[in-house]
C-alpha positions in Angstrom: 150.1 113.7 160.5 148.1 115.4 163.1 146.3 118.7 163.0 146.1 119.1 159.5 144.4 119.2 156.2 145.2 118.4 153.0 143.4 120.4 150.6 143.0 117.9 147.2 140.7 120.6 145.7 143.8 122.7 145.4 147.0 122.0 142.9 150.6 123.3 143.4 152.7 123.1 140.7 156.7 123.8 140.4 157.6 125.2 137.0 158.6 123.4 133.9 161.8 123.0 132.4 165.5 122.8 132.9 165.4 125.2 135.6 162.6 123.5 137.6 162.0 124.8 140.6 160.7 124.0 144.4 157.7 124.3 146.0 158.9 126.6 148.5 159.7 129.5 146.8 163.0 128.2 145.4 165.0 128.2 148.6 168.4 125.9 148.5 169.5 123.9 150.9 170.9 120.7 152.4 168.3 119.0 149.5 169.8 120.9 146.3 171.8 117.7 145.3 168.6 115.5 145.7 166.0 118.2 144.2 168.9 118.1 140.9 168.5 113.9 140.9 164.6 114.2 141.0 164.6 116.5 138.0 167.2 114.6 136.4 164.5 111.6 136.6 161.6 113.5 135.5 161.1 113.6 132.1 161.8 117.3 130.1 158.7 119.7 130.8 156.9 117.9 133.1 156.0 120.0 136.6 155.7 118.0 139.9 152.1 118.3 141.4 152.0 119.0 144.8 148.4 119.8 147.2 148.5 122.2 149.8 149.0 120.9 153.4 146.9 123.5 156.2 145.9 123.9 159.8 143.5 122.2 160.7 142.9 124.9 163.8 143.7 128.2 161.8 143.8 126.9 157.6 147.3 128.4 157.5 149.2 126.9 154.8 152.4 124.9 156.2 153.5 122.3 153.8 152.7 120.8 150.8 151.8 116.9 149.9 153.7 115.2 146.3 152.4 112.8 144.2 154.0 110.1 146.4 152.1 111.1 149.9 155.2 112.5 151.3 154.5 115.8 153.2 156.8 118.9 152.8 156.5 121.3 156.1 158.4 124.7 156.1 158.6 127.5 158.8 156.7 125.2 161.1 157.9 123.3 164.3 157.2 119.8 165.7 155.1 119.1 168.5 153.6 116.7 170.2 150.5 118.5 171.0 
């Protein structure tokens, strides 16, 4: 991933329980089946950990990291630049 940061200092967490919860403010989408599956996996009260992903050019934040290395953009376009 080019132009940005991960901030490891920094931990993101979605909320606990049956509920759960996503990252980005609890928006649903196309993913709502697969967010359901993951919690379904994840044992009872256990938050997924995520780090902030920023800018490297402005430190806004665009996206957040998991515990696998997967990165999670929102509002943000791709470029090649």
């Amino acid at each position: 991933v080019l132009n940005c940061e991960v901030d490891r200092s920094q931990l993101l967490s979605t909320p606990a329980g049956p509920q759960g919860g996503t990252a980005a403010g609890g928006k649903k989408g196309k993913a709502k089946g697969q967010r359901q599956q993951q919690q379904q996996q994840a044992p009872q009260g256990e938050a997924e950990v995520f780090h902030p992903v920023l800018c490297a050019a402005c430190s806004t934040q665009v996206g957040v990291q998991d515990a696998d290395g997967m990165y999670h953009f929102f509002h943000v376009f791709p470029s090649n630049a």
